[in-house]
C-alpha positions, 0 to 999 in steps of 0.5 A, a space after each residue: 500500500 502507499 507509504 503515510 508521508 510527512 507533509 515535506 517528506 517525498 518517498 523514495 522514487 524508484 517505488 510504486 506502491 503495490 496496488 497503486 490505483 487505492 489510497 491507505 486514506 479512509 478518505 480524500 485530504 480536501 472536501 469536494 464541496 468545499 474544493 474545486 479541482 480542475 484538472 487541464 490537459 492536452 499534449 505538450 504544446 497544446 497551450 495548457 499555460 496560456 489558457 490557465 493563464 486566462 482561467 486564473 484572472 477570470 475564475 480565480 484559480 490557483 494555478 499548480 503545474 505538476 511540471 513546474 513543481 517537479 522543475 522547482 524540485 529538482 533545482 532545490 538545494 538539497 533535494 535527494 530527488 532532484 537529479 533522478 527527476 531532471 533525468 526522467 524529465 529530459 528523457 519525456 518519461 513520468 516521475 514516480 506517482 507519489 512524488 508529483 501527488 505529494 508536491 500538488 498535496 503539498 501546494 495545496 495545503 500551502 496555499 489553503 493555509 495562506 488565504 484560504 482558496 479553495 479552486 485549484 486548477 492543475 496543470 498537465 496532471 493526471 497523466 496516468 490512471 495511477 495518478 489519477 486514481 490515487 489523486 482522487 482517493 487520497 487528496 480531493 476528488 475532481 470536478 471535471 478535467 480541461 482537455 485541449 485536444 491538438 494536432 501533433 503537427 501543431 504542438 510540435 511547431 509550437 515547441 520547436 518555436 518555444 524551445 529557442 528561447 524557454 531554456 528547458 532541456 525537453 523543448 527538444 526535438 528528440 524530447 518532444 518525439 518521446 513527450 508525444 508518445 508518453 502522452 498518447 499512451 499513458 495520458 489519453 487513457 485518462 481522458 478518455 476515462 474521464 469522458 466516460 463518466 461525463 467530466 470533461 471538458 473536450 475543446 479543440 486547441 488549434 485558433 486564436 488564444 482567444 478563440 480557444 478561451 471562449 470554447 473552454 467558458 463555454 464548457 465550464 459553463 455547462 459543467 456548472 463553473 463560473 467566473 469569479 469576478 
């Protein structure tokens, strides 16, 4: 079963907890009724960023990528997993579950703790039914998942462009083959799983930002969420 960790604590990374898809929890950290979690997904160039970017101004979210927090991680003096997760990151494979669940979990309370906000919207996670299942069962079960559905053409334009200036060792072309196929076989399993049960929030990512960002109110609208202004 899944280790209990200290709220700082991160477990050691070359472990999956056997079965993964249950917690040990009798029950989910935060109170669905009480926490809005919006997961926002698509493949890597799909403009996850720009549209949580608009979400966060209009709807008041807190803005959490797994990405970054992974990032930060691995650049944080005296962080035993740092070099391990530079290494999957480079090489466009998934950091082990309880790492990236722990740092969201961690986030959350953080910022819960600071003022109180209680709508979440996190960025490229789940990407795998683990994630997604543990997630759920140990932290706070979601209100509905943002796909940003693009074509592979267009994010890996998208990328290259990116990648002359963002500095990140994945904004590759080698890299951004293997973040491709990661995506498609881990990742999509998820939505579609999601889809099934009716909570998402499927919207074509290729037009204007602004485009896009209308298509997305309009699904949320559907599902019951709306601005805060």
């Amino acid at each position: 079963m899944p280790a209990v960790l200290p709220p700082t604590g991160l477990p050691d990374p070359t472990l999956q907890p056997d079965p993964p898809l249950t917690s040990s929890n009798t029950s989910p950290a935060f109170d669905a009724d009480k926490v809005t979690v919006v997961y926002i997904l698509g493949g890597p160039g799909s403009g996850k960023g720009t549209q949580s970017a608009r979400l966060v101004q209009d709807y008041g979210f807190v803005h959490l990528s797994a990405g970054d927090l992974l990032r930060a991680e691995q650049d944080r003096s005296g962080s035993q997993y740092g070099q391990l997760i530079k290494e999957y990151i480079k090489n466009g494979q998934i950091v082990p579950m309880e790492v990236t669940v722990k740092l969201l979990e961690n986030a959350m309370h953080g910022k819960m703790a600071n003022d109180g906000t209680g709508r979440f919207l996190i960025d490229g996670f789940p990407r795998k039914m683990d994630q997604a299942a543990f997630f759920e069962s140990s932290v706070c079960h979601s209100r509905c998942t943002i796909f940003l559905d693009c074509p592979e053409d267009v994010m890996k334009e998208r990328l290259l462009n990116r990648g002359k200036t963002s500095g990140r060792i994945d904004d590759n072309e080698e890299s951004i083959k293997k973040r491709f196929r990661t995506f498609v076989e881990t990742s999509m399993p998820v939505v579609e799983h999601f889809e099934k049960e009716g909570r998402v929030v499927k919207v074509s990512a290729v037009g204007t930002e602004q485009e896009i960002y209308e298509h997305v109110v309009e699904e949320l609208a559907a599902h019951g969420i709306a601005p805060q202004k």
